[in-house]
C-alpha positions as CSV (number, residue, x, y, z in Angstrom):
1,X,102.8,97.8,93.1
2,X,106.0,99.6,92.9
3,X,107.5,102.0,95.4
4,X,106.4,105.1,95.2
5,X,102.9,103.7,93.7
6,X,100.4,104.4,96.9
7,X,101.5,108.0,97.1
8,X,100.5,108.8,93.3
9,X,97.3,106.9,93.1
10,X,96.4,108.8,96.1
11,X,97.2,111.8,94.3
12,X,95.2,111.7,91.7
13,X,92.3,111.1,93.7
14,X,90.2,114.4,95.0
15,X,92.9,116.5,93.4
16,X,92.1,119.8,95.0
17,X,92.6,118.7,98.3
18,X,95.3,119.6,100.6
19,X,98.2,117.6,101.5
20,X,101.0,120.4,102.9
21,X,100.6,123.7,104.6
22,X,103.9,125.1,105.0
23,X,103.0,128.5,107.0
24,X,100.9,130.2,105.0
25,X,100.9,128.1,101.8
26,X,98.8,125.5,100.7
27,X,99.9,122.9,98.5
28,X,96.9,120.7,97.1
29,X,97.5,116.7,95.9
30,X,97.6,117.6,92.3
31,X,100.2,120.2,92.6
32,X,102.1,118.0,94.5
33,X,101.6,114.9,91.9
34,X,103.0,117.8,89.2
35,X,106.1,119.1,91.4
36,X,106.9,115.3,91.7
37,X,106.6,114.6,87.6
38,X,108.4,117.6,87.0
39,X,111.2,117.1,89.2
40,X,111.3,113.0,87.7
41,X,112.0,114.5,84.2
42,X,114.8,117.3,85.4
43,X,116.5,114.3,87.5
44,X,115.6,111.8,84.5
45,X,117.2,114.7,82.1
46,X,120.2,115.1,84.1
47,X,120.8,111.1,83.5
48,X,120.3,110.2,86.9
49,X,117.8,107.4,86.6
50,X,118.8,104.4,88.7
51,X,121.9,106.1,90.4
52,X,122.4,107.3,93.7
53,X,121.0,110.9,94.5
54,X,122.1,112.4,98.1
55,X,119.5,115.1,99.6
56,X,120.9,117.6,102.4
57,X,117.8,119.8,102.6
58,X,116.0,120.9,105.4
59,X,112.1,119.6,105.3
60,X,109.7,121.6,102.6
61,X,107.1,120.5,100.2
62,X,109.5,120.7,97.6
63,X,112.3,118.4,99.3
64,X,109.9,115.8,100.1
65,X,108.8,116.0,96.0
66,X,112.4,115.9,95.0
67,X,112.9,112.5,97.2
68,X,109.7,110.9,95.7
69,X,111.2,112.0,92.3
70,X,114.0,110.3,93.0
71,X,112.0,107.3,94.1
72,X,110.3,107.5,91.0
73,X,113.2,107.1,88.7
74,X,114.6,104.2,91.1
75,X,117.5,106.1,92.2
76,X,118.9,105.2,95.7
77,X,118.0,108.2,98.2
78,X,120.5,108.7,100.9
79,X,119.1,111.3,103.3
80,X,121.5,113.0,105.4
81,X,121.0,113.8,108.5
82,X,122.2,117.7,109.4
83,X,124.5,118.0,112.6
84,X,127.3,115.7,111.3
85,X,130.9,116.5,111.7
86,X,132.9,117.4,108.6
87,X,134.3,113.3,108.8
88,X,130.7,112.1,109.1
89,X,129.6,114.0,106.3
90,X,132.5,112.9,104.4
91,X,132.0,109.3,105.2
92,X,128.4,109.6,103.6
93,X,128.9,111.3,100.7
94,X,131.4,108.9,99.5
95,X,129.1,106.1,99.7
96,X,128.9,105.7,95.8
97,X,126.8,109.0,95.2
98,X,126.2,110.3,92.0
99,X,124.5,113.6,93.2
100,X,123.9,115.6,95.9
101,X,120.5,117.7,96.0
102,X,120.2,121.0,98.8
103,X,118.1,123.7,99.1
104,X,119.6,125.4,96.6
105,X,120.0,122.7,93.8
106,X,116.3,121.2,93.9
107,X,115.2,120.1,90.5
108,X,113.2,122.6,88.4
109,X,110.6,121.3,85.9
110,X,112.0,119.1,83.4
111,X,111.6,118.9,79.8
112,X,108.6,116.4,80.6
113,X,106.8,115.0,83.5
114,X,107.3,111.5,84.5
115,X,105.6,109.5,86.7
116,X,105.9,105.9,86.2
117,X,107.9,104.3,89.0
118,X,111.0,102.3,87.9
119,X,112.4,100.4,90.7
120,X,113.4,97.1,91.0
121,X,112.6,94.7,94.0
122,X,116.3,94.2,94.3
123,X,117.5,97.4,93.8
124,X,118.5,99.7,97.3
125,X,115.8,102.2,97.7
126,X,117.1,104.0,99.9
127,X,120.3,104.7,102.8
128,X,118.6,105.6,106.0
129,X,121.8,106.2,108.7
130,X,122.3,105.4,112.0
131,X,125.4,106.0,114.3
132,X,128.2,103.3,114.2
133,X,130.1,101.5,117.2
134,X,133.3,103.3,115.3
135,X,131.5,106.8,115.6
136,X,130.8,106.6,111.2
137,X,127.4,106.8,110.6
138,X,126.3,103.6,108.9
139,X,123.8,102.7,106.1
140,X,121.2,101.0,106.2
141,X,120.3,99.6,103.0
142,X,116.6,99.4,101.9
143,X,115.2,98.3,99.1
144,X,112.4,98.7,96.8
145,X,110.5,95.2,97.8
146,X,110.9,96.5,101.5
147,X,109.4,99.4,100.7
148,X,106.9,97.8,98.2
149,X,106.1,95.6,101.8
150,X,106.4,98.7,104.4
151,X,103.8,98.1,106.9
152,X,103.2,102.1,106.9
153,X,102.9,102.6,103.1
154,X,100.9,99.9,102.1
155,X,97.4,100.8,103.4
156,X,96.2,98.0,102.0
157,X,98.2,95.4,104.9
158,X,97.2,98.5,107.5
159,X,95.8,96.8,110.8
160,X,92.9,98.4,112.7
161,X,95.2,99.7,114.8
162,X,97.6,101.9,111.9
163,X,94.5,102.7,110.6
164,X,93.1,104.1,114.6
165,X,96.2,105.9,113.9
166,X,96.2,107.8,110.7
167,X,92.6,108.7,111.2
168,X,94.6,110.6,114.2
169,X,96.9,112.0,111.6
170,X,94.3,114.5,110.1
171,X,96.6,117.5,110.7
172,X,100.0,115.9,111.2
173,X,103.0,118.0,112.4
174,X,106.3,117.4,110.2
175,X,109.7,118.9,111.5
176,X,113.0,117.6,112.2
177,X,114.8,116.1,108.9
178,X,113.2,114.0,106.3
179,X,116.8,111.9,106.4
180,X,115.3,110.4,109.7
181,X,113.4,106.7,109.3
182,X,110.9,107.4,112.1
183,X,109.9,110.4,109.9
184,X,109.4,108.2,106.8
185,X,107.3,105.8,108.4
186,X,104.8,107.8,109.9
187,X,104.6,110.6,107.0
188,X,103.3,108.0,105.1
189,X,101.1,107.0,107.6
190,X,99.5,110.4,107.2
191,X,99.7,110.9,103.7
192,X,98.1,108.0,103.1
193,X,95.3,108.5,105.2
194,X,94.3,111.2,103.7
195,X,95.9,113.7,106.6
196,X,96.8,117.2,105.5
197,X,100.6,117.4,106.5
198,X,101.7,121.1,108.5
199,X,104.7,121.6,108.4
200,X,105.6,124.8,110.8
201,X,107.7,128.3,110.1
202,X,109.6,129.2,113.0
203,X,108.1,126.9,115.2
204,X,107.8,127.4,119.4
205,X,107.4,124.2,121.4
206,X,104.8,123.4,122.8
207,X,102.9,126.3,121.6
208,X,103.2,125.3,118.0
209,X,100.7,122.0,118.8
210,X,98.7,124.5,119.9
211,X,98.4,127.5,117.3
212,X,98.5,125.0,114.2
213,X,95.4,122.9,115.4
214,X,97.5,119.8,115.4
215,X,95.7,116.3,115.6
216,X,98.7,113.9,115.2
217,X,102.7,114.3,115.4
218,X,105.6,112.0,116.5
219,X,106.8,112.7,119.8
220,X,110.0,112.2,121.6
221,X,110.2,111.4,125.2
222,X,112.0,114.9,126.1
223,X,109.7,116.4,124.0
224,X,106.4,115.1,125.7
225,X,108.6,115.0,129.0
226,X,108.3,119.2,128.4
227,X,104.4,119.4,128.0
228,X,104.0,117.1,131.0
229,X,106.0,119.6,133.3
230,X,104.7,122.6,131.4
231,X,101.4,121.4,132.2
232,X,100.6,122.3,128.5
233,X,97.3,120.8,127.5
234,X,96.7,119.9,123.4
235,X,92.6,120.1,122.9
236,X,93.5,118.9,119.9
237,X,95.3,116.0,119.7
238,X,94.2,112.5,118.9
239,X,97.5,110.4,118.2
240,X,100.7,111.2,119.6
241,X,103.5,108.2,118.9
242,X,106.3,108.8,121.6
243,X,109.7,107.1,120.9
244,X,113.1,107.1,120.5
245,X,114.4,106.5,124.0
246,X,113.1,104.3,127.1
247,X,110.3,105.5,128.8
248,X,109.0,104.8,132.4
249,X,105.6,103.6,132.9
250,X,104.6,106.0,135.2
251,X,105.5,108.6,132.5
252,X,103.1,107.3,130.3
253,X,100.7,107.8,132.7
254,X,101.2,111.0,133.3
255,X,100.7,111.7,129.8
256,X,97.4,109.6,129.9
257,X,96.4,112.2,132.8
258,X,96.8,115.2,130.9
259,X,96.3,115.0,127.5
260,X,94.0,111.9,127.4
261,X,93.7,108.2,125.5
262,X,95.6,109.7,123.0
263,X,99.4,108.3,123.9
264,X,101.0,105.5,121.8
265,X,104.2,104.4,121.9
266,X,106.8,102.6,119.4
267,X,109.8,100.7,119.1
268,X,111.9,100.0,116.3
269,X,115.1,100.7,115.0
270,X,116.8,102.4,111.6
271,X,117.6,98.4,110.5
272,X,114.7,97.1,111.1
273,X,112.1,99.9,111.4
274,X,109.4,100.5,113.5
275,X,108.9,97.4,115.0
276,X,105.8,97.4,117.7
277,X,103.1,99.8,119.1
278,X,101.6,100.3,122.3
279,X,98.0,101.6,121.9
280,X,96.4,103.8,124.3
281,X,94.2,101.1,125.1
282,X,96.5,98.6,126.2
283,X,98.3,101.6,128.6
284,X,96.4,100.9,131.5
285,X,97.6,97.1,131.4
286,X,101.0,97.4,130.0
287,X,102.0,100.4,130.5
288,X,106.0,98.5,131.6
289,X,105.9,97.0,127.6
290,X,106.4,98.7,124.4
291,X,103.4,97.0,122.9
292,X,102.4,94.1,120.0
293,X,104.5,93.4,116.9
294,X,103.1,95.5,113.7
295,X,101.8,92.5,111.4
296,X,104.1,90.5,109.5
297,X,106.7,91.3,112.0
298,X,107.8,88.6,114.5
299,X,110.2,89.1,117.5
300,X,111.9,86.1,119.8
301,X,114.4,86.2,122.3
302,X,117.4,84.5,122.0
303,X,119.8,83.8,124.8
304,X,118.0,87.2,126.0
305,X,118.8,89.4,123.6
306,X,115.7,90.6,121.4
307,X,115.6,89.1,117.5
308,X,113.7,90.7,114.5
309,X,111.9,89.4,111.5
310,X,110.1,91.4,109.0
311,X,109.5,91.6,105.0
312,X,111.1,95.5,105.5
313,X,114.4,94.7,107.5
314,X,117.4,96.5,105.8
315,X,119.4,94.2,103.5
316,X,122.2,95.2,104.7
317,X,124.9,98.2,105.6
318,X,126.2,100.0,102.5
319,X,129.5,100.7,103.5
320,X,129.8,97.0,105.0
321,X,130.1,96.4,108.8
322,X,129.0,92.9,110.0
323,X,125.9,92.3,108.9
324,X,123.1,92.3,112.5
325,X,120.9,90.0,110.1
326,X,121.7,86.2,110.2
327,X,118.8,83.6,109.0
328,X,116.5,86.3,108.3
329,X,116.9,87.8,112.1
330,X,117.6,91.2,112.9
331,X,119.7,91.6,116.2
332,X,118.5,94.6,118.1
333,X,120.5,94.4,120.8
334,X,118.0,94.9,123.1
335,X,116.9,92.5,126.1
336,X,114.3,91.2,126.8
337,X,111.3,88.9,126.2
338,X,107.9,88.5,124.6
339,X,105.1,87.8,127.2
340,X,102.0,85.1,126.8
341,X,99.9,88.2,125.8
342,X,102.2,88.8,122.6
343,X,103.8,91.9,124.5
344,X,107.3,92.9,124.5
345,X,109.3,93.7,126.8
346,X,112.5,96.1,127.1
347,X,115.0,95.4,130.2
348,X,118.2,96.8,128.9
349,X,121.0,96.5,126.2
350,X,123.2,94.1,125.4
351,X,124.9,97.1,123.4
352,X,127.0,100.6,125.2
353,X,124.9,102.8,124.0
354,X,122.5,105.5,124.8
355,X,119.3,107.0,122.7
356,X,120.1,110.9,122.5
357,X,117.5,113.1,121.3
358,X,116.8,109.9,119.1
359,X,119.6,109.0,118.0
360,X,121.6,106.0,119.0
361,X,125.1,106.8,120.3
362,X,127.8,104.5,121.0
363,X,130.1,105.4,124.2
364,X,133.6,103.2,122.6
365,X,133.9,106.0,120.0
366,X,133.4,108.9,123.0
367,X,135.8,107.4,124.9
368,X,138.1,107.0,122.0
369,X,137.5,110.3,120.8
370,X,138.2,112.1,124.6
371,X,141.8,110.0,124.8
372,X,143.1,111.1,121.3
373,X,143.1,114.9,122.9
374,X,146.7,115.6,124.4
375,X,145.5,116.6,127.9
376,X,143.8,113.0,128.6
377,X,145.4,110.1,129.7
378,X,142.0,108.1,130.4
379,X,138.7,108.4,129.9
380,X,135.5,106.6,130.6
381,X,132.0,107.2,129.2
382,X,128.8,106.2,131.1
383,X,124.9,106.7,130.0
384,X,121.9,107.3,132.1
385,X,118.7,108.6,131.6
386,X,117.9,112.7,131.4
387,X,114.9,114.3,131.2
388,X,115.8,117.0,128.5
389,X,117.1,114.2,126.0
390,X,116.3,110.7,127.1
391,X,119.1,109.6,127.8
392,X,122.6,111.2,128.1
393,X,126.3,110.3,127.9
394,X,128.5,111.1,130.9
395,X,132.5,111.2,130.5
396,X,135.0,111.1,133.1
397,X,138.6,111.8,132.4
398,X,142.4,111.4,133.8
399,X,143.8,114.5,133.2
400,X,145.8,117.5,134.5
401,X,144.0,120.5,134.1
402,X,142.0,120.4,130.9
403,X,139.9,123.2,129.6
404,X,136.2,121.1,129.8
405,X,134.6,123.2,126.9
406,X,137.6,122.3,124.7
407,X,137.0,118.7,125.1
408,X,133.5,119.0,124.3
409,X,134.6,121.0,121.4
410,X,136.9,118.0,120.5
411,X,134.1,115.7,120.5
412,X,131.9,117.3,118.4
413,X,134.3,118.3,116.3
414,X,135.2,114.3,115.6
415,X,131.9,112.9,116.2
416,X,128.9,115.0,115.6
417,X,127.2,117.6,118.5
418,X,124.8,114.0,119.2
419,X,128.3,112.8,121.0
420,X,129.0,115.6,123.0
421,X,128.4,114.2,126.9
422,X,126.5,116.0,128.7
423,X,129.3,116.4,131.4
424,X,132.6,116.1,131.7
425,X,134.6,115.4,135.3
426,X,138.0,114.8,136.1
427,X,139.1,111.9,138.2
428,X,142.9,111.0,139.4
429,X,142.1,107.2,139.0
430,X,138.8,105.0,138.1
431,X,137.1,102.7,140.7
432,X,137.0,99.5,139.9
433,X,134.4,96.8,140.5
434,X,134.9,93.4,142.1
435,X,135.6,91.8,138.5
436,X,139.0,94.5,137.8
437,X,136.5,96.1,135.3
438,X,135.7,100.5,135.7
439,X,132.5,100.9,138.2
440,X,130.3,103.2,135.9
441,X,128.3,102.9,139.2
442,X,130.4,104.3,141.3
443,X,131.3,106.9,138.2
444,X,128.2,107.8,138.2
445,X,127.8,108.4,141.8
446,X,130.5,110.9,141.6
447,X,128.3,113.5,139.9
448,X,124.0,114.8,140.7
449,X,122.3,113.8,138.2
């Protein structure tokens, strides 16, 4: 069964049923089964089967269509991810696209509808991005046979525990960028289950979980780190997956306390997707791991650092950076170990890195970035965790006298608003620890965090 092939059979099933509200509109499965056919034939008419279609548009019924259109036709999706600097974007875009689709280019019906998918096993699917060690996003090459063997849209491989899940997903709240891999995954998660997919107008958090009746949503850790110290309580709720930056266990259990058995969380990664889940029923017990590998995904630990196997790894990186896959092993770098019980857990990085609102970002191209501005001689980057984004990069610079906002504006300005750190001090000289090496230690003990 090709890629997109669940999503259409489902479609053609109870036709009048909804599978998007976007505010006030309803969009049932057979007008969305149409808008994809119609968009298939205006991209098929265009002559843009099998080639390389780049979508920058914000998240809609319509969007979503246009990338399953694409899908359709076998073209390789790259989604791009808003936020990145004008060299980011640039840096994406060149990556052998044919096309680019926004808001305001969507495909209108075609001459004829045409919904018979076309994509080879061997063909990329799709360029999901994440930040690069150099500070250039990279791509992470999927293809179709990946997606033809994606743990979360092939219901028919689903384990008791996905399916716990997308029952959960009955009204499930979509926002953020349909560019993102997390998103992917658990949208079809919802869609197939039969979930009704709300995607909100203007939305106010918490509140929103609240006013839309929402059963199911991905969460990340600042974001449920809010409705713990709101105090906000979701009646409504029945799966919330929280990821994208560590966690503590104590946390998790404060979540537990407020909102109920309804807290899972995930790991994974852009190469290698999501990787394991930790069920609301194994919180009490392992509350420290990040759960059980999904099925058909194995994890070791070699020489400590975490290694990944899975029939949905990315093949490779588009734009060609060493390869993290050797032997059929994704490297996460990530530490750690696999218990007796089949648990994994997370002790650090082997990588200097931080998760940001999500996103992985690398501190070399900070630090980098900082020193090619005229008023620094030095600088050194150091994460740790925050409570408004996970985690957050801290710089500290040599320098005279420089103006802090314009080095954040430097940063951004190279690297995307992701980089910015989240402060910026000036030092006359680093400390240094035993080995010669900067103290990041003592770097960070110069500032309250």
């Amino acid at each position: 069964m090709v890629f997109p092939a669940p999503l259409l059979d489902l479609l053609r099933e109870e036709p009048r049923r909804p599978v998007f509200e976007h505010g006030p509109r309803v969009v049932t499965r057979a007008e969305l089964l149409a808008m994809i056919g119609s968009m298939a034939g205006a991209l098929d008419a265009k002559g843009l089967r099998g080639r390389a279609v780049a979508f920058r548009t914000s998240v809609t019924p319509e969007a979503f269509a246009a990338q399953m259109a694409a899908h359709v036709l076998g073209c390789r999706v790259v989604g791009v991810r808003p936020g990145y600097s004008k060299a980011q974007l640039e840096h994406v875009l060149a990556m052998d696209v044919d096309h680019v689709v926004d808001d305001a280019t969507l495909p209108e019906a075609g001459a004829g509808s045409h919904l018979t998918p076309l994509g080879r096993p061997g063909d990329v699917a799709m360029l999901a991005f994440t930040s690069g060690s150099t500070g250039r996003p990279k791509g992470c090459a999927l293809t179709y046979d990946a997606l033809d063997r994606h743990w979360a849209w092939q219901p028919g491989v689903w384990s008791p525990v996905a399916r716990e899940m997308a029952a959960g997903f009955e009204r499930y709240l979509l926002f953020g960028t349909l560019a993102s891999m997390v998103v992917f995954e658990f949208l079809g998660l919802a869609l197939l289950g039969g979930g009704t997919v709300v995607i909100p107008v203007d939305p106010e958090f918490p509140r929103v979980y609240r006013d839309l009746r929402i059963t199911g949503s991905i969460f990340t850790v600042p974001r449920l780190t809010q409705i713990i110290d709101t105090g906000t309580e979701l009646p409504d709720m029945r799966a919330m997956m929280v990821g994208g930056s560590p966690i503590s266990a104590s946390r998790l259990e404060q979540a537990v306390k407020l909102l109920g058995p309804v807290v899972y969380q995930g790991y994974g990664a852009t190469e290698a997707g999501s990787i394991s889940m930790l069920t609301p029923r194994d919180l009490p017990a392992k509350a420290d791991t990040v759960g059980r590998p999904h099925p058909m995904v194995q994890v070791r630990a070699h020489e400590g650092e975490l290694l990944v196997s899975s029939p949905y790894l990315m093949r490779d990186y588009w734009n060609g950076e060493e390869n993290p896959i050797s032997d059929g092993w994704y490297r996460t770098g990530d530490l750690g170990h696999v218990d007796d019980d089949g648990y994994i857990h997370i002790v650090g990085r082997a990588r200097e890195a931080v998760m940001v609102n999500a996103m992985v970002v690398y501190l070399g191209p900070i630090e980098r970035a900082l020193e090619s501005h005229p008023s620094v001689e030095e600088a050194y980057v150091v994460g740790a965790p925050d409570r408004a984004t996970g985690e957050a990069a801290h710089a500290f610079v040599v320098a005279g006298d420089p103006d802090i906002g314009e080095l954040k504006d430097h940063v951004r300005e190279e690297l995307g608003a992701d980089h910015v750190p989240a402060t910026i001090t000036v030092i006359d000289e680093v400390p240094l620890a035993a080995s010669g090496k900067p103290d990041k230690k003592a770097l960070l003990s110069l500032i309250v965090l």
